[in-house]
C-alpha positions in Angstrom: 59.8 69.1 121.0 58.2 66.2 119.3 59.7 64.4 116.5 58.2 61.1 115.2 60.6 59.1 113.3 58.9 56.0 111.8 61.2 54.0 108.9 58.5 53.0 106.2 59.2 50.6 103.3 58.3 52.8 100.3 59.6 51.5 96.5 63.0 52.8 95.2 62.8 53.1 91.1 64.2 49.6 90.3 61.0 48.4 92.3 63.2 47.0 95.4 62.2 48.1 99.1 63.6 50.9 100.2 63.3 52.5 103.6 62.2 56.7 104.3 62.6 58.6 107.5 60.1 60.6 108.6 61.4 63.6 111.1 59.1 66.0 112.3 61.5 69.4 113.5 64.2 68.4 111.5 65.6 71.6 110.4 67.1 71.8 113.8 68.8 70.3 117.0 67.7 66.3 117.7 65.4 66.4 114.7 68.2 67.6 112.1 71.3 65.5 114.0 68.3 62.4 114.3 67.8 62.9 110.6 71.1 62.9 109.3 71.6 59.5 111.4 68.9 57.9 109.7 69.8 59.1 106.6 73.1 56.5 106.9 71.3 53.5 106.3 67.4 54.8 104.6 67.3 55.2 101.5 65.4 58.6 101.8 64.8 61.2 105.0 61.8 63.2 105.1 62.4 66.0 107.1 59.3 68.8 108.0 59.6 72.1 109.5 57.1 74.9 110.6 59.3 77.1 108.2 59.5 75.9 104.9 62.3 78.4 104.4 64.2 76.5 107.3 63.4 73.3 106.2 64.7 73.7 103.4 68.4 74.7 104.1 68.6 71.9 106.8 67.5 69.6 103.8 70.2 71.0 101.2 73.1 70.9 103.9 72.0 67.4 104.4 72.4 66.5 100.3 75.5 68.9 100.3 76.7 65.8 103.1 75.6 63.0 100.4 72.4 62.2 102.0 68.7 61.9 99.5 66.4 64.3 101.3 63.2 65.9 101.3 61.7 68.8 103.1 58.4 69.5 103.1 56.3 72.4 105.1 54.2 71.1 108.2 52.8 72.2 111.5 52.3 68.6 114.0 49.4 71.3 115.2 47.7 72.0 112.0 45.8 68.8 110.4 46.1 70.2 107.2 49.2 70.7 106.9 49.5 67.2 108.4 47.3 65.8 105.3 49.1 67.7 102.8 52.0 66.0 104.3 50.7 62.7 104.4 49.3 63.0 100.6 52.4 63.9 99.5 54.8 61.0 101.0 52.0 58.0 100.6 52.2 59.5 96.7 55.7 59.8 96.6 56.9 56.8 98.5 53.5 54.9 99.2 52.3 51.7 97.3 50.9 53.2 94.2 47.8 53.4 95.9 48.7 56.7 97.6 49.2 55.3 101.0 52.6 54.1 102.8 53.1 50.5 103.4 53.5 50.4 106.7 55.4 47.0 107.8 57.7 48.4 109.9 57.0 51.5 110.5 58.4 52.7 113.7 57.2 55.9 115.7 59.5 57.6 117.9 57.8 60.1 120.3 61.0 62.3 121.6 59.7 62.6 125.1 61.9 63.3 128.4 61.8 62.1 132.0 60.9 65.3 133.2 57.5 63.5 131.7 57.4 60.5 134.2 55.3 60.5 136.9 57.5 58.1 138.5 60.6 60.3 138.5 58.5 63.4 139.3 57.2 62.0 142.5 61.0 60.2 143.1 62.7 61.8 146.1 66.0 61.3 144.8 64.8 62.5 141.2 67.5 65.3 139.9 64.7 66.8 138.6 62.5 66.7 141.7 63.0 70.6 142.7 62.1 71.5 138.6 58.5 72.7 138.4 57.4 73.3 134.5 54.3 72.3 134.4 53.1 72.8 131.2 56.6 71.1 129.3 56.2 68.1 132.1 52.5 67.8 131.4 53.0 67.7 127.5 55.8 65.0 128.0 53.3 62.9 130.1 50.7 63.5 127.8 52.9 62.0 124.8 53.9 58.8 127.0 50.2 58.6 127.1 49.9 58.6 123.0 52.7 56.2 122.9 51.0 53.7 125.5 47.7 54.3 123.6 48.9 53.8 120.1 51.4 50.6 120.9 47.6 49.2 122.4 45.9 49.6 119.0 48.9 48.5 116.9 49.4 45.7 119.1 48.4 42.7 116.5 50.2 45.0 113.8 54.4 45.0 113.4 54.9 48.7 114.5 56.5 49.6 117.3 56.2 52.9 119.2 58.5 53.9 122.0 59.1 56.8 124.0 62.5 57.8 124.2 64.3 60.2 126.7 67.6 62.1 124.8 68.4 63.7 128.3 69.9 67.0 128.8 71.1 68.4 124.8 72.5 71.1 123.9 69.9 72.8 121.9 68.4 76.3 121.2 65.5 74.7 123.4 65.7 77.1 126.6 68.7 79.1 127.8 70.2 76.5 130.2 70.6 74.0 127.6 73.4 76.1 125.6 75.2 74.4 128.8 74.0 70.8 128.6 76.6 67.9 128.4 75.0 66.3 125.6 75.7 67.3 122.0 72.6 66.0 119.4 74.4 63.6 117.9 74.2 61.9 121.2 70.3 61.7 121.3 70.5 60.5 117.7 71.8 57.8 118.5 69.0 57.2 121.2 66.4 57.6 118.5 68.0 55.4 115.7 68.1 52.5 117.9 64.4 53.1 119.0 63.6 53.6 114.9 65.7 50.4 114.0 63.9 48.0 116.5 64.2 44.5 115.6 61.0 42.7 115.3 61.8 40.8 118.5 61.3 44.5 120.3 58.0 45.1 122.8 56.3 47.8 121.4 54.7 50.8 124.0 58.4 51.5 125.9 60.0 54.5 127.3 64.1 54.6 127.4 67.0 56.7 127.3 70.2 55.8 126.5 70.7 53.5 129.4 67.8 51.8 129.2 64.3 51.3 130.3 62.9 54.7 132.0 59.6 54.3 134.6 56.4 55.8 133.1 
């Protein structure tokens, strides 16, 4: 799963800041629990779905909770979709000139350390015996997008990080109906990394301990 979670400064109607969550998978495990955490303190969460049917419920039991959300329809694989997503927040929350401000804008790649290359080639690794190459190779490869982008958005504000939830109980795979983690645990991992204070180095991989090796 990959969920970005940037907050961006969009304009409430009485013309004062106000921030929007962005979650990509949102109608379910980390993206919904991720998006309901947000939605404490933004003034707005976006939340997008493959299903538009799905995203939609996940929205309205998130209103039902108090909580001003959108859903809208979008594939992270399909760059339409990904347009017609973009068009519609930058018009609905952007400047006026149909694109977001983006000041503090804050990508969150959910990524795992199943992903590191340090831990996979770590002897005393737990995961050192699991061999899922194409998950662990996807992982690596968004570690890769977050170095890459925190390099060209290095003399801008934004922040991108890499976070790790760990092992949640999701509809993910089988095993993880058994995980010790509930999603309201790796919310918490992904607010912090979507709240960063300005202070924060930008281009970091962490869980909820701390720093985790690339």
């Amino acid at each position: 799963m990959e969920m970005g979670a940037p907050s961006i400064d969009g304009d409430n109607p009485e013309g004062d800041p106000m921030k929007i969550a962005f979650v990509t998978g949102g109608n379910r495990g980390i993206g919904l629990a991720s998006a309901r955490r947000l939605a404490h303190d933004c003034g707005h969460v976006v939340i997008t779905s493959r299903d538009a049917a799905a995203g939609e419920d996940a929205a309205d039991r998130l209103r039902r909770e108090g909580y001003a959300v959108t859903s809208l329809q979008m594939d992270v694989t399909d760059e339409t979709s990904v347009k017609i997503a973009a068009g519609i927040v930058g018009g609905s929350w952007g400047t006026g000139s149909g694109t977001s401000s983006c000041s503090s804008t804050t990508p969150v790649n959910v990524s795992t350390t199943m992903g590191s290359l340090a831990d996979q080639t770590n002897p005393d690794s737990p995961y050192l015996s699991l061999v899922v190459p194409a998950y662990q190779s996807s992982k690596a490869a968004l570690n890769n997008v977050t170095i890459t982008l925190a390099k060209q958005l290095a003399v801008s504000s934004i922040k991108v990080t890499s976070v790790c939830p760990r092992f949640v109980r999701t509809d993910l795979a089988p095993a993880a109906a058994e995980a010790p983690l509930a999603p309201e645990d790796a919310a918490e991992v992904v607010y912090r990394a979507a709240t960063l204070p300005d202070s924060a180095a930008s281009g970091t991989f962490v869980d909820a301990q701390g720093a985790v090796p690339w």
